[in-house]
N, C-alpha and C positions, 0 to 999 in steps of 0.2 A: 849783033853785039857779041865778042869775044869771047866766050864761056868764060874762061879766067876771069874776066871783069864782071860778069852777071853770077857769078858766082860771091865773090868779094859784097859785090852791092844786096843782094836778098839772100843769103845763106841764113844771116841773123833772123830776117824774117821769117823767109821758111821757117824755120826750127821754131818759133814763136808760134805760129799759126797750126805746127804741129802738133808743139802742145796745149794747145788750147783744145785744139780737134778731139785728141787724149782724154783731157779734163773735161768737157763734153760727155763723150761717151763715157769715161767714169761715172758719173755723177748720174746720168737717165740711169746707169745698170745697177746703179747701189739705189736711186730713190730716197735715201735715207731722208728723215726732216730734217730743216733748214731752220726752223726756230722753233723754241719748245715752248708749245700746247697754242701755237697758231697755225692755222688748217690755210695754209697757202697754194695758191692755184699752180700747176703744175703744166707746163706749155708741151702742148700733142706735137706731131710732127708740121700741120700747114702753118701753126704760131712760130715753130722755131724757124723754118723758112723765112717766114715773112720777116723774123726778128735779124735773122744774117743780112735779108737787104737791107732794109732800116737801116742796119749799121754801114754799111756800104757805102749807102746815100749820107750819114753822117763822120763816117770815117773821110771821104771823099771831102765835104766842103770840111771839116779838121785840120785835112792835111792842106787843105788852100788857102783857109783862111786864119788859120793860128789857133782853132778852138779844139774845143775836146769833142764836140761833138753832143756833149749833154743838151743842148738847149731845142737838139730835135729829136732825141733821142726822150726825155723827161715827159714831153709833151705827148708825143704818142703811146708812151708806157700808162700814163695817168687816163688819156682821155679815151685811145683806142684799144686799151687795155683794158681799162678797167684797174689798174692798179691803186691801191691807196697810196695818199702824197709820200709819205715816208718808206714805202716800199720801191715805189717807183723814185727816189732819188737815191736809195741807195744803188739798187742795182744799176741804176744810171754813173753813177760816178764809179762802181766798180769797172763797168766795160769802157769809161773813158781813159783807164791808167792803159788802154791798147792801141789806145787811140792815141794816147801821146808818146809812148813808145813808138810804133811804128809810122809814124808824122815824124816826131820828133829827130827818130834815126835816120830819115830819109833828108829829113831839110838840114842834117849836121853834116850828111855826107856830101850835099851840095854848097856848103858852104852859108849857108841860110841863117845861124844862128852867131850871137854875139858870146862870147865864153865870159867875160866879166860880167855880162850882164843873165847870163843864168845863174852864177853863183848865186850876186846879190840877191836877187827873186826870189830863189831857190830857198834862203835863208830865211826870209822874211814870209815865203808861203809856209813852210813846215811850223815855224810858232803859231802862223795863223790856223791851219787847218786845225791844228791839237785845239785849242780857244773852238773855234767854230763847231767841231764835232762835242764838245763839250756842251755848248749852249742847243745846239741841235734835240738834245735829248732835253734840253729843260722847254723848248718851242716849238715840239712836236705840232702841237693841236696849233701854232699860231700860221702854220706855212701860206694858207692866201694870204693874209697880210704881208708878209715877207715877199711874196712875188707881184703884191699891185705894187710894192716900194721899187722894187728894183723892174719892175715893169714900166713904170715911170721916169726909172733914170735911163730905160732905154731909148727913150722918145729923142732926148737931145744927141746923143750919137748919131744915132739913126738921120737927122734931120741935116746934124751938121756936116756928114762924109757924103749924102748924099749933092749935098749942095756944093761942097768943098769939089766933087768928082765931076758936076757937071759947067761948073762958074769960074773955080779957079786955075790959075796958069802955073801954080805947085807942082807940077803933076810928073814934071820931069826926072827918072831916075837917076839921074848923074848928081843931081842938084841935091838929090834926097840923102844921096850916102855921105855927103860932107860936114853933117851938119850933129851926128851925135854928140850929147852930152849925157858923160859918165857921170851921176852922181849917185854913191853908194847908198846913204841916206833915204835918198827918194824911193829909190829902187824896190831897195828892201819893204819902204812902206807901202808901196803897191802889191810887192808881193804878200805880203800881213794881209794886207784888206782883200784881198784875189784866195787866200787862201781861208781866210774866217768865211769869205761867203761860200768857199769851196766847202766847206766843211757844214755849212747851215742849209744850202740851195740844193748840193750835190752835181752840180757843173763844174766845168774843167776851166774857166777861169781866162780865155782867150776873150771873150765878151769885153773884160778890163781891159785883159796886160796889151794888146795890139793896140786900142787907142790909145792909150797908157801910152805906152814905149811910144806912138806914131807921135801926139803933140806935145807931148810933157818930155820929153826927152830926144825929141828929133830922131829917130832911127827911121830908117828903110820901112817899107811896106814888108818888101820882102825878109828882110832881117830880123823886121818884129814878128810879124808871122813863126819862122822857125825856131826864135827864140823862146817865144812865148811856149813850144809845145815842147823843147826840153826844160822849161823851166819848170814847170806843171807835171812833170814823171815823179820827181820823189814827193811832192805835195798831193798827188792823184793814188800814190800806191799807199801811205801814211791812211789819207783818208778812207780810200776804196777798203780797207783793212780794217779801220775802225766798227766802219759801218758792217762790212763782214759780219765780226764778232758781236757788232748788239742785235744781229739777225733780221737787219734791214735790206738783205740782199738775198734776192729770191737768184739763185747760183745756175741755174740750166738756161736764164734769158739773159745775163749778163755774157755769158762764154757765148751764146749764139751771137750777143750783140757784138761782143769781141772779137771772133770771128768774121766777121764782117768789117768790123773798121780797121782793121788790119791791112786789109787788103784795099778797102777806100781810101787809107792815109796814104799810101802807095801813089795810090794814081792821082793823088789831089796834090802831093806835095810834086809829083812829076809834072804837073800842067800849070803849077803858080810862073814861071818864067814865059808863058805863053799869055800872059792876061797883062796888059798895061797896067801902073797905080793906079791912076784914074779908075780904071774897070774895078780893079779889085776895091777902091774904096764905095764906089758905088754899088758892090757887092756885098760889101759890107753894111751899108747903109741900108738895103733891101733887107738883108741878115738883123739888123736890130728892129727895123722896124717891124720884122715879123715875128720876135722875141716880144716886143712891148706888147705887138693886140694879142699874143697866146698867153702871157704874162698876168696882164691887165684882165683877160677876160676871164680868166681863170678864178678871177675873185669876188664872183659873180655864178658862175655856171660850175 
């Protein structure tokens, strides 16, 4: 690749990953607390490791499949962490605002994303998130309930792309990009509802807006994908910021996790053109259905 051109394409990146790397090392050198008079667990160097790959491995299916990356990011902070629910979804939705940047930047520079239809979204996430971060603090204590619900709603996604990817003859992408319907209205209301659970779950909201934008609007596999993950930057950085400030974001796991999907949104958004619809929707389909039993089981264990 021609320096000039690899330069143009990841400078933005780099510089992002830079300063993250930065803000990192800041933050272990100052130690300072992170919320006042709770005694938060503090990750040594093999956690922070482990927490860049994590991200990697979530940054990576992000940039492929249109998410933020929270739904496997949430689940290992809570179960293999140890984190409590509210801890672990903020710092999870903090390291997803990197994850939809650099997703985001990479599938716009390919051409990946719909411009009318991130407005809309974009509009209609930001009132949702402000409602959702609002009610977040009034449902603290209620969050398993809140995840057998939407663990539940994951079951019919999950059921239908899988079946949709192996039975029907949709599958063709010539056939897939003719077929959008711009409606402003709708839009927006997906984004409201993408951005209220962004704001109560602390997920990044591709879960919705891909099937969303895929039946309810006819778009691209590929187009809902990169739409979905610019539309979710100002609705991920509004919330990631909220939860900041109520000191629901433990700050030295999030930047590790950042660090990491950074560089997986990269290679995930670079290898979506390499995967048939078909594949990717039965990827997707494997992807919900492994949301609903961690979802679901979670309301229980």
């Amino acid at each position: 690749m021609d320096r000039k051109i690899f330069m143009d394409k990841y400078a933005f990146i780099a510089g992002l990953l830079f300063v993250i790397i930065l803000a990192l090392a800041w933050v272990l050198w100052s130690r300072s607390p992170l919320a006042a008079g709770a005694a938060l667990p503090r990750p040594g160097a093999l956690e922070l490791f482990l927490l860049t790959a994590i991200g990697i491995m979530a940054g990576y299916f992000g940039g492929l499949l249109g998410i933020g990356g929270g739904i496997i990011m949430l689940p290992l902070l809570k179960f293999g962490f140890n984190y409590s629910t509210t801890l672990a979804v903020g710092t999870t939705l903090f390291a997803v605002i990197f994850t939809a940047i650099s997703g985001g930047y990479a599938h716009f520079l390919r051409g990946n994303a719909h411009r009318a239809g991130i407005v809309y979204i974009s509009m209609g996430g930001i009132a949702g998130i402000l409602l959702g971060s609002f009610f977040f603090q009034l449902l603290a204590e209620q969050m398993k309930l809140l995840n057998l619900v939407l663990g539940l709603f994951f079951v019919f996604p999950g059921f239908f792309m899988i079946w949709e990817s192996l039975f029907s003859r949709k599958n063709d992408p010539i056939k897939e990009t003719q077929n959008i319907r711009e409606r402003p209205l709708g839009l927006c209301a997906l984004g409201f509802v993408v951005g209220f659970l962004t704001g109560i779950l602390g997920l990044g909201g591709g879960y919705l807006l891909v099937p969303g934008m895929t039946y309810f609007f006819g778009y691209p596999i590929y187009l809902a994908v990169g739409t979905s993950l610019v539309s979710v930057i100002p609705v991920t950085i509004i919330g990631g910021s909220i939860k900041l400030l109520q000191s629901y974001v433990l700050l030295e796991a999030s930047l590790a996790l950042a660090a990491g999907t950074i560089i997986g949104a990269q290679l995930g958004a670079a290898s979506i053109r390499n995967y048939k619809p078909a594949t990717l929707k039965f990827i997707f389909g494997l992807y919900f259905s492994y949301a609903a039993i961690r979802l679901i089981s979670s309301f229980w264990f």
